[in-house]
mmCIF file of the C-alpha atoms, coordinates in Angstrom:
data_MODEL
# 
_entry.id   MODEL 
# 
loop_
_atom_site.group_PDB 
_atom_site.id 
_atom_site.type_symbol 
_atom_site.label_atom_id 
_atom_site.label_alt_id 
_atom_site.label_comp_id 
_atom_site.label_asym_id 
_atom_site.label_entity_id 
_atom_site.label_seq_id 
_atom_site.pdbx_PDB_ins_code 
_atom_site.Cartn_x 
_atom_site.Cartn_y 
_atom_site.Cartn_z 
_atom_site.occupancy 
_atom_site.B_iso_or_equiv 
_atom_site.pdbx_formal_charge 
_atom_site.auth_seq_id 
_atom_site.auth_comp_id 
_atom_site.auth_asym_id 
_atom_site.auth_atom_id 
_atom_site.pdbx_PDB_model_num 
ATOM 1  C CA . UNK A 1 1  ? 0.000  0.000  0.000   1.00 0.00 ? 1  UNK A CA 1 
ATOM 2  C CA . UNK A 1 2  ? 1.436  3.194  -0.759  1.00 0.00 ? 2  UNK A CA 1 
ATOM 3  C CA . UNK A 1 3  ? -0.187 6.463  1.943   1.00 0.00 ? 3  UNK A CA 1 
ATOM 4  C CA . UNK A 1 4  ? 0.588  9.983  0.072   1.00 0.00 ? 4  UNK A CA 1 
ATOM 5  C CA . UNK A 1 5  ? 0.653  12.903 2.708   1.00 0.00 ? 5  UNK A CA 1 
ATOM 6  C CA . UNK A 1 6  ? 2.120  16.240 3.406   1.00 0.00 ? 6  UNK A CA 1 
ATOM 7  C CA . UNK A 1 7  ? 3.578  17.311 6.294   1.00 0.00 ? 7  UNK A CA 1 
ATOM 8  C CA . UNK A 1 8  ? 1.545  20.025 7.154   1.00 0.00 ? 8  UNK A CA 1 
ATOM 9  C CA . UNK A 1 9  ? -1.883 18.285 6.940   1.00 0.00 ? 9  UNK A CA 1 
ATOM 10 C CA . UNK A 1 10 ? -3.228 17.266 10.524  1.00 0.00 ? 10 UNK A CA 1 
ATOM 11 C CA . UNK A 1 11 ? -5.353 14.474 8.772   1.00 0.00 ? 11 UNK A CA 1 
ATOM 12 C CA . UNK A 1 12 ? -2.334 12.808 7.107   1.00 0.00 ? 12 UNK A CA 1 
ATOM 13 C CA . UNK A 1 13 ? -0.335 13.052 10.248  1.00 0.00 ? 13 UNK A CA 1 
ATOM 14 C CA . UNK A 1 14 ? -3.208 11.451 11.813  1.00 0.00 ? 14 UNK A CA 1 
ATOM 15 C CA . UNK A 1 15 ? -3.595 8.365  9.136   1.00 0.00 ? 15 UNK A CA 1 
ATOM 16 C CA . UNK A 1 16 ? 0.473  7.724  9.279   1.00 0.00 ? 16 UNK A CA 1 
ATOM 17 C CA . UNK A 1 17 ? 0.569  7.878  13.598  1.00 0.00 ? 17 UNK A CA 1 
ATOM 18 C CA . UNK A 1 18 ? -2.306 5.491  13.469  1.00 0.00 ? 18 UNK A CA 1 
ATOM 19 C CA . UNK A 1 19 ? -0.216 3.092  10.427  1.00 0.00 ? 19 UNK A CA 1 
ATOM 20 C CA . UNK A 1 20 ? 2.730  3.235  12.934  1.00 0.00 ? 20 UNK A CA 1 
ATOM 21 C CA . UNK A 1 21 ? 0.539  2.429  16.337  1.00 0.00 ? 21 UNK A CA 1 
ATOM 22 C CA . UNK A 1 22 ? -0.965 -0.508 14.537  1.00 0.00 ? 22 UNK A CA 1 
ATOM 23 C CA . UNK A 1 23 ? 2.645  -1.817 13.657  1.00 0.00 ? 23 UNK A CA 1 
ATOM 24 C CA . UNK A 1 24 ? 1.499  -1.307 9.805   1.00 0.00 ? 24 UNK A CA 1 
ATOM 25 C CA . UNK A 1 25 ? 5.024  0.532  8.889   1.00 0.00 ? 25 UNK A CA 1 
ATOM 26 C CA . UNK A 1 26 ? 6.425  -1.564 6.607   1.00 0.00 ? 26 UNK A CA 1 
ATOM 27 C CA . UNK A 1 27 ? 3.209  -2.756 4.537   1.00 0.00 ? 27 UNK A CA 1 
ATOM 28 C CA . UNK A 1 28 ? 2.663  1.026  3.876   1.00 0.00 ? 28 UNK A CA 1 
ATOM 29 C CA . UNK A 1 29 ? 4.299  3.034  1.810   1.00 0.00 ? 29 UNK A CA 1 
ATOM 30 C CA . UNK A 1 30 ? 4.897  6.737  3.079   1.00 0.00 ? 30 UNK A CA 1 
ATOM 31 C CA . UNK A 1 31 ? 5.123  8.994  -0.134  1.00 0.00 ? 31 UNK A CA 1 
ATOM 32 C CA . UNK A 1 32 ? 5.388  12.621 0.852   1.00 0.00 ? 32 UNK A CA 1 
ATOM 33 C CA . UNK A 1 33 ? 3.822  14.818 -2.200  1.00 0.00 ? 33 UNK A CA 1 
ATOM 34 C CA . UNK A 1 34 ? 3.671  18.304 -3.060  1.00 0.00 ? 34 UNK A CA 1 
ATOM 35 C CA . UNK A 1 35 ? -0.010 19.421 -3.201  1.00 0.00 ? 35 UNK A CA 1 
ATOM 36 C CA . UNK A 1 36 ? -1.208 22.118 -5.885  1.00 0.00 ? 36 UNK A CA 1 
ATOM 37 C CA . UNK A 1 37 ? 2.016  20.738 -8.188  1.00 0.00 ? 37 UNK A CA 1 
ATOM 38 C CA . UNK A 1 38 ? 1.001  19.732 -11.629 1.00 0.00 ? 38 UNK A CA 1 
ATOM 39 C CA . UNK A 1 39 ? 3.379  16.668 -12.059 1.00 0.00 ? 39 UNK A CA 1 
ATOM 40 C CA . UNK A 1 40 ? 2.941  15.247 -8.458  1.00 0.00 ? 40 UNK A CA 1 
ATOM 41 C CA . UNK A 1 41 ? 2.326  11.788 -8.519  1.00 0.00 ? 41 UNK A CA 1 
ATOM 42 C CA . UNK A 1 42 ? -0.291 11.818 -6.516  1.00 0.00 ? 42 UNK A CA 1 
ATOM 43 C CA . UNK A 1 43 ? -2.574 13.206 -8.833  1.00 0.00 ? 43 UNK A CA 1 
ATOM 44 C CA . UNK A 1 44 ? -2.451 10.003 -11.020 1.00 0.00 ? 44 UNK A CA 1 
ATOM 45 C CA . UNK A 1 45 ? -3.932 8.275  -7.880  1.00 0.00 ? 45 UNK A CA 1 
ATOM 46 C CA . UNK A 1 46 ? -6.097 11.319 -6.927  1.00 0.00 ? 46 UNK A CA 1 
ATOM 47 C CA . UNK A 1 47 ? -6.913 13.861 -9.042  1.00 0.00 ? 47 UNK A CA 1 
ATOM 48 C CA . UNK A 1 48 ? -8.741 16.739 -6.215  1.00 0.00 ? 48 UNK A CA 1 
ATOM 49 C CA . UNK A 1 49 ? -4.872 16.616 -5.084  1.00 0.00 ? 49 UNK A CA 1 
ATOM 50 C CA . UNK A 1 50 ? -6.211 15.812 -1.610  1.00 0.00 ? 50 UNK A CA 1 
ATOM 51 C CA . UNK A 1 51 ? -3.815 14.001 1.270   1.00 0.00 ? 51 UNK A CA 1 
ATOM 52 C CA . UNK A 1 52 ? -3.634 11.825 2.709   1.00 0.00 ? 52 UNK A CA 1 
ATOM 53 C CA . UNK A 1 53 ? -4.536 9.727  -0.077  1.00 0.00 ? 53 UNK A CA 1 
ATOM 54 C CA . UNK A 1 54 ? -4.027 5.486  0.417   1.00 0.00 ? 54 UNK A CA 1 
ATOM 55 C CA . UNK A 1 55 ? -3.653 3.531  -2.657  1.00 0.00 ? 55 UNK A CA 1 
ATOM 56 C CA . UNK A 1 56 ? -4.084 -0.226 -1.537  1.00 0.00 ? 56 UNK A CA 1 
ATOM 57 C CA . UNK A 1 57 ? -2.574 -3.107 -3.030  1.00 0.00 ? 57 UNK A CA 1 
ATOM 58 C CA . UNK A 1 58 ? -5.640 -4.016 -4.975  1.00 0.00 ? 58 UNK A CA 1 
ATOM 59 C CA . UNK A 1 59 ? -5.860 -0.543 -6.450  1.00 0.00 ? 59 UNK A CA 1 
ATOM 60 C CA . UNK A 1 60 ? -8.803 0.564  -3.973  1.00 0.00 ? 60 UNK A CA 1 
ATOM 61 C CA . UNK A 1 61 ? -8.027 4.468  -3.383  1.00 0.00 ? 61 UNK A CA 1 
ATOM 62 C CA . UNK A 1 62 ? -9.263 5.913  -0.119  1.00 0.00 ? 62 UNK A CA 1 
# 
C-alpha cells in the first residue's frame, strides 16, 4: 500500500501515527507529495490533489 501525505496536513499526520501504532510501517508506503504541483504523482492516484490519499494493493483508493 502506498499512503501519500504532506507534512503540514493534521489528517495525514493522523492516518500515518495510526499506520505506525498498529505496527502497519512496513506494509505502507509513506510517499510525501507536493499538493497544488502539476506533475505530483499523486494526482495520477487522486486527481482533487487531496492528502492523505491510500492507494491499496488491490488498487482501492481511499
Amino acid at each position: 500500500m502506498k499512503l501519500f501525505y504532506t507534512p503540514n496536513s493534521p489528517y495525514a499526520r493522523i492516518a500515518r501515527v495510526t499506520a505506525l501504532e498498529l505496527n502497519l510501517g512496513d506494509r505502507i508506503e509513506m510517499q510525501k507529495v507536493t499538493v497544488r504541483d502539476p506533475n505530483s504523482d499523486l494526482l495520477h492516484y487522486n486527481p482533487t490533489g487531496k492528502v492523505p490519499t491510500l492507494a491499496t494493493d488491490d488498487g482501492f483508493i481511499l
